[in-house]
N, C-alpha and C positions, 0 to 999 in steps of 0.2 A: 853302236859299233861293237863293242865288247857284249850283249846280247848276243847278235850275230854270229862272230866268234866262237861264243859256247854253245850256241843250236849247231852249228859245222864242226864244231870237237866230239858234240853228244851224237849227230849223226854217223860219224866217221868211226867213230867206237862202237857202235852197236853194225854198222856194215860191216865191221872186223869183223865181231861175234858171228854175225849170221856166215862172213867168209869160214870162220874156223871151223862152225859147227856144222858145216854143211851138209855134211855126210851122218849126222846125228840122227841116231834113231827115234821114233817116238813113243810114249809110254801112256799107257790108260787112257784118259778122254781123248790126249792126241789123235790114239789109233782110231776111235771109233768117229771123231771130226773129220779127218781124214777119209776114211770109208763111208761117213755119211756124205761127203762133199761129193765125193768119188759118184755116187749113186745119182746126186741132184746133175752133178753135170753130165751125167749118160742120159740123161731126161729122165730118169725113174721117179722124181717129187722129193720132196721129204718125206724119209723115214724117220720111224720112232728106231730106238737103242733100245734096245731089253724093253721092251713095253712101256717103255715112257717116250714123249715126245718133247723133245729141246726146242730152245727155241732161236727162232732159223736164222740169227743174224751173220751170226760166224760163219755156219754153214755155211748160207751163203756167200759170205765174202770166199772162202777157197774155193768152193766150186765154181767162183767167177772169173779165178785166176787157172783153175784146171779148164774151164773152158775155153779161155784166151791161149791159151797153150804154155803156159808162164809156170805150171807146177807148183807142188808146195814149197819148192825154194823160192819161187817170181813171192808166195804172199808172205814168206818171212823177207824178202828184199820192202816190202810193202808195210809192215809190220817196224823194221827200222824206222822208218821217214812217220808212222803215227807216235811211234812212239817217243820221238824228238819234240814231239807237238805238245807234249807235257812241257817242255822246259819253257817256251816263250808263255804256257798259261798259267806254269807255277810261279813264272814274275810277276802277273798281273795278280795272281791271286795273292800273294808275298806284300807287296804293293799296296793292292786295296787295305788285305788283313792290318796291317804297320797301319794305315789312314783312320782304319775305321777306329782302331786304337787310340787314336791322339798320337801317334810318331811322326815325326818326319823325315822321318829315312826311308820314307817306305821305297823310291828305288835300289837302296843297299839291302834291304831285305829280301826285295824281289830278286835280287843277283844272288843273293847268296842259296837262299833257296831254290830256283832255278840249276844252279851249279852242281847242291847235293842231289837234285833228278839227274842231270844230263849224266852223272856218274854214278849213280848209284846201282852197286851189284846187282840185285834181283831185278831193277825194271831194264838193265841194258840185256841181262839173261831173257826175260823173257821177249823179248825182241826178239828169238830165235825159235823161243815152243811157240806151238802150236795150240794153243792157248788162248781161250773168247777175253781176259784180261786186258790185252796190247790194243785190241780194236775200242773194248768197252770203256777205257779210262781215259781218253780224249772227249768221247760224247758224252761222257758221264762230268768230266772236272768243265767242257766246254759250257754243260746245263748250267752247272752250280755257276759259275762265273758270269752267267746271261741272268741267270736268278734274281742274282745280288744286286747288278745291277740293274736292273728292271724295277728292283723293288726301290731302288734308293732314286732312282729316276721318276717314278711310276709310269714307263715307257709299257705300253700296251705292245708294240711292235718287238721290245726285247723280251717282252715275257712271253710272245707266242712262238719264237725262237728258242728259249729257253724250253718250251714244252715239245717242238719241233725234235731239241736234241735230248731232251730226258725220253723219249718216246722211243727215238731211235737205239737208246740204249737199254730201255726196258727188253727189247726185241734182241740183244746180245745176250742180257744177263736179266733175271724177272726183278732184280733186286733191288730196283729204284720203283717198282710199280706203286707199293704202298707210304712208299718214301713221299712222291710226289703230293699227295694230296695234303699233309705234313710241313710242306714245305709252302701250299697255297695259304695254308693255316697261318703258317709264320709272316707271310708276308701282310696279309687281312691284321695281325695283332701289331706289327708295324706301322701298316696304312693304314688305320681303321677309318676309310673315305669312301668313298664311290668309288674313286680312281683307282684307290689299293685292290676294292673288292673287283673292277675289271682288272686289272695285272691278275690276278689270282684266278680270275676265272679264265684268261688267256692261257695262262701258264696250261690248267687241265684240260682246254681245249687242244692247244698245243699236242700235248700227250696222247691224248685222246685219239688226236687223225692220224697218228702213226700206226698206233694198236688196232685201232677197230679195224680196216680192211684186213689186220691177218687175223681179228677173231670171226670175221665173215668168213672169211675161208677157210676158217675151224668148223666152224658151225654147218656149213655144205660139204666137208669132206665127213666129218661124225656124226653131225642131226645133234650135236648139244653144243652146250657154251663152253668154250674152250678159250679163254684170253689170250694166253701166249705157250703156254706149257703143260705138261704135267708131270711133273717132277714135286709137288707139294708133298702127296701123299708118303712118296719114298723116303723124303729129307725127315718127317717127321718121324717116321718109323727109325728109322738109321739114329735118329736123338734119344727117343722114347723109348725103348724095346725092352723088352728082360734081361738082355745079355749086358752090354755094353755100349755107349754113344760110341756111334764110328768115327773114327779120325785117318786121315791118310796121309800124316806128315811123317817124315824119317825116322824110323825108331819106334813109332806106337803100337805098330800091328794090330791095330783093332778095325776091323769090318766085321759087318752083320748085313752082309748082301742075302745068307740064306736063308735071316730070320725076316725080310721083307715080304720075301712070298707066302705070304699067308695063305691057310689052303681055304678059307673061305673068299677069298679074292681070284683065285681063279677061274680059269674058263669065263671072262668078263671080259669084256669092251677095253680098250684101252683107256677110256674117258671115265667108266665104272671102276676099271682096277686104281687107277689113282683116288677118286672119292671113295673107295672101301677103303685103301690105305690113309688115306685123310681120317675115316673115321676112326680110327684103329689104334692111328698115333695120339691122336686129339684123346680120345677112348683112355690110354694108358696115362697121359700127364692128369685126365681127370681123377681114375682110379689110385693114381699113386701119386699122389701131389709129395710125400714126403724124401721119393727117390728122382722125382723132379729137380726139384730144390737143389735135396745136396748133388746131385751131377748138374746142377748149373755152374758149380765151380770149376769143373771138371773140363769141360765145352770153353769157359771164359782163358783156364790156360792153356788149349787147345788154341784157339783164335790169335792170342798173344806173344806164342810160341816163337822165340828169339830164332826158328830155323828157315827155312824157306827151301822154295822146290830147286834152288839152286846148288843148295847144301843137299840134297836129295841123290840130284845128277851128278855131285862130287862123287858119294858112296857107293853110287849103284857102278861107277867109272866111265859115263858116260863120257867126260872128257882125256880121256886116258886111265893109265894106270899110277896114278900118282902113288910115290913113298909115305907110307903113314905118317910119318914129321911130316912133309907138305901139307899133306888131303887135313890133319888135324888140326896146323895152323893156319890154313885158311876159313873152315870153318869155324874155328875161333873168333877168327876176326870177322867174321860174317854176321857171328849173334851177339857180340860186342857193340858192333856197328848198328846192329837192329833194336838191342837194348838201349844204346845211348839215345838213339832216334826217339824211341816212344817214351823214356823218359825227360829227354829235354823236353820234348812236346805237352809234357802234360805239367812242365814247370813251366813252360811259357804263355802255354793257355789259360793258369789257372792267374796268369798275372795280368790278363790283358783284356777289355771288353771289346765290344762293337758287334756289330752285327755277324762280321766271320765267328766272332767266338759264340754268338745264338747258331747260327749253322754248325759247325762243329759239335756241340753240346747233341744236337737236336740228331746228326749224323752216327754220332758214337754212339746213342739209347738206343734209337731206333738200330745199328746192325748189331749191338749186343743182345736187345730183342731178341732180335730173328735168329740167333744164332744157339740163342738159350734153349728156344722154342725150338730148333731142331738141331746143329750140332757145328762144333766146332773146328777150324781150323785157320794155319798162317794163311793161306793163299784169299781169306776172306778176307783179310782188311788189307787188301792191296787199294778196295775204293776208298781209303782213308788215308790212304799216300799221301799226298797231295798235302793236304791239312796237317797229317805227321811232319813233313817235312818245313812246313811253314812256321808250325809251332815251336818247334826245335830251335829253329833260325832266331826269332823273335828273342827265345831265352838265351841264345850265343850272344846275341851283339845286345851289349849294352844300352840301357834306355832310363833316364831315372824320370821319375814321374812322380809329383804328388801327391800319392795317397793316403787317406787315413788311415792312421794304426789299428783301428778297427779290422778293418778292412786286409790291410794287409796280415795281418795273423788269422783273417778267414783263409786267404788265397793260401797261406803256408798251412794251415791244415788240412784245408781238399787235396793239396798238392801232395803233403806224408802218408796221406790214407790212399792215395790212387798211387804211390808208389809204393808204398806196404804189400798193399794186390802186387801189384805188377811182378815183386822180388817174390813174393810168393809161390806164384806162378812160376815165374822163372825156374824156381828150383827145384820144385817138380820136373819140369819139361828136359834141362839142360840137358841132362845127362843122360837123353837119347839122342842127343848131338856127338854123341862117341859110340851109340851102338853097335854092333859089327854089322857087315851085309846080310839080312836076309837069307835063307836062300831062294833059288830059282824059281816062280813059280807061287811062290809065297803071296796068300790074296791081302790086301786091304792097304799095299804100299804102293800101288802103280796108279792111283791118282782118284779122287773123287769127281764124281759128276753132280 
């Protein structure tokens, strides 16, 4: 009952948001989802944005809602009710994590956790952008939570669901695509049986029959092999380039949209100008391993960056004209709240085994990867929500547990050295959480793609 409860408080609060914000304008990738939606529901197909091709999951879903007659307000009324869907899956996954641990409180972890989603700032905000995030973090936390259990079952029928929805979510966002195969891996080092090794092979089959009819329809609309996107080439350049890694969180102003167009990539294919940029960026981490490196730190406090695109919409005054006292103690309290998060999380992770904390470990390299390797910012570890929130929770509510002193002055050393980073970082970043607005017009603040 009390579940219950808090799904009808987290819905009813994000129906506010999308009530208030109804009339809100939209900014950077908004416009161009928006207008790309626009396009698919007049029958014109998918288009590419600036010579890259997204990929069509989002698109789609608004142009489904522009076709039903429902507008972009019907898919933010649509976008409330997925994004409540987080709170009954961050109990279960709250729940499992506490189990796989040795807890048994795992339904007080599941509530508590659960609670800090249904209310948390940034994911009830974006319940109202226009944003592939709202769609993509249901079918992304749904996979992870079919995964876990599939493997700890070796249920054949929940691992081909679990690939089912990791599939569905590759087609929002590409960023579980190499994830997956990672995650078939972990479960084979789990199950090292027949039955592991089918879960495992379900799991990429799963995946698999999602993807491939839209990479057949790549392949008949180009005459090449196109998976789901092309957007590689650009992310790399925009990491790698001679200027600067691009960021597009509040305060940074750094874009390098003009250093993308390389002029030997032009006048090329859409499918060739991303493989020249592929080669280009790849080209310069090889060339320069030394400017690699140190702008890897650069990118990781980028990604960790205590602000959000909500503290964004505060600045730019998108929800009015707030008094600087307000506008600056609520942002306050927005990257407080977002520091205390990823720090409790990685005090509670670093205390606790089972198999959420092998996912977890395996979730955080792999998107620090990808992030290294092309570029950083907050709005990227929103797919780490989930696990941020869980983590945190564990290290709130009390638990004593057994362990060797060994052991535990391990846990407190990974635990100082990932918060050393983390304060690190922070204090670089913070203090474009006061920056003044912009002005008008001004490129590389209105949103990444």
């Amino acid at each position: 009952m009390r579940l219950w409860l808090l799904i009808l408080a987290a819905l009813a609060i994000r129906l506010a948001g999308v009530a208030a914000a109804w009339d809100i304008g939209c900014i950077g990738d908004e416009c161009y989802y928006s207008n790309l939606a626009h396009h698919l529901a007049d029958g014109e197909g998918f288009r590419p944005h600036s010579r890259h091709y997204w990929p069509p999951g989002y698109i789609a879903f608004l142009a489904g809602h522009l076709k039903l007659g429902l507008g972009l307000s019907g898919a933010r009324v649509t976008q409330a009710f997925l994004s409540t869907l987080l709170v009954p899956m961050v109990f279960l996954l709250g729940r499992q994590a506490a189990r796989d641990a040795g807890r048994t409180d795992g339904a007080r972890v599941g509530m508590a956790a659960a609670f800090l989603v249904a209310f948390h700032p940034t994911l009830v905000a974006y319940a109202h952008y226009l944003w592939s995030e709202t769609l993509f973090l249901p079918l992304f936390t749904g996979g992870l939570l079919l995964i876990h259990t599939a493997r700890a079952r070796t249920s054949g029928r929940l691992a081909l669901a679990a690939g089912l929805a990791m599939g569905a979510s590759c087609l929002v966002k590409v960023l579980p695509l190499y994830l997956v195969p990672l995650l078939a891996a972990w479960v084979i080092a789990g199950t090292p049986t027949r039955r592991g090794v089918r879960v495992a092979a379900l799991l990429m089959a799963g995946t698999m029959a999602i993807i491939l009819p839209w990479t057949a329809r790549n392949y008949m609309v180009y005459g090449r092999l196109v998976l789901i996107e092309t957007t590689t080439g650009k992310n790399l350049v925009r990491g790698n380039n001679p200027v600067t890694s691009s960021n597009w969180d509040w305060g940074t102003g750094r874009s390098t949209r003009g250093v993308v167009l390389r002029a030997e990539c032009r006048d090329v294919s859409l499918v060739d100008y991303n493989a020249c940029l592929t080669r280009y960026g790849v080209g310069q981490i090889i060339q320069h391993p030394v400017r690699f490196v140190t702008r890897a730190g650069t990118k990781v406090a980028d990604l960790v960056n205590p602000t959000s695109f909500l503290v964004r919409h505060i600045r730019r005054g998108l929800y009015g004209d707030w008094p600087p006292p307000l506008a600056d103690g609520v942002v306050t309290a927005l990257a407080l709240f977002n520091m205390a998060l990823m720090a409790m999380a990685v005090w509670g992770w670093t205390r606790h085994g089972g198999a959420w904390w092998q996912l977890t470990i395996i979730m955080v390299l792999y998107i620090l990867a990808v992030h290294v390797v092309t570029f950083g910012m907050s709005r990227f570890r929103l797919p780490l929500m989930p696990i941020i929130v869980v983590g945190a929770v564990m290290a709130v509510i009390p638990w004593r547990a057994a362990v060797p002193q060994a052991s535990r002055r391990r846990q407190m050393t990974w635990a100082a050295v990932i918060l050393a980073i983390l304060l690190l970082c922070w204090a670089v970043r913070v203090p474009d959480l006061y920056a003044p607005p912009p002005p008008p017009g001004t490129p590389g603040l209105l949103g990444g793609d």
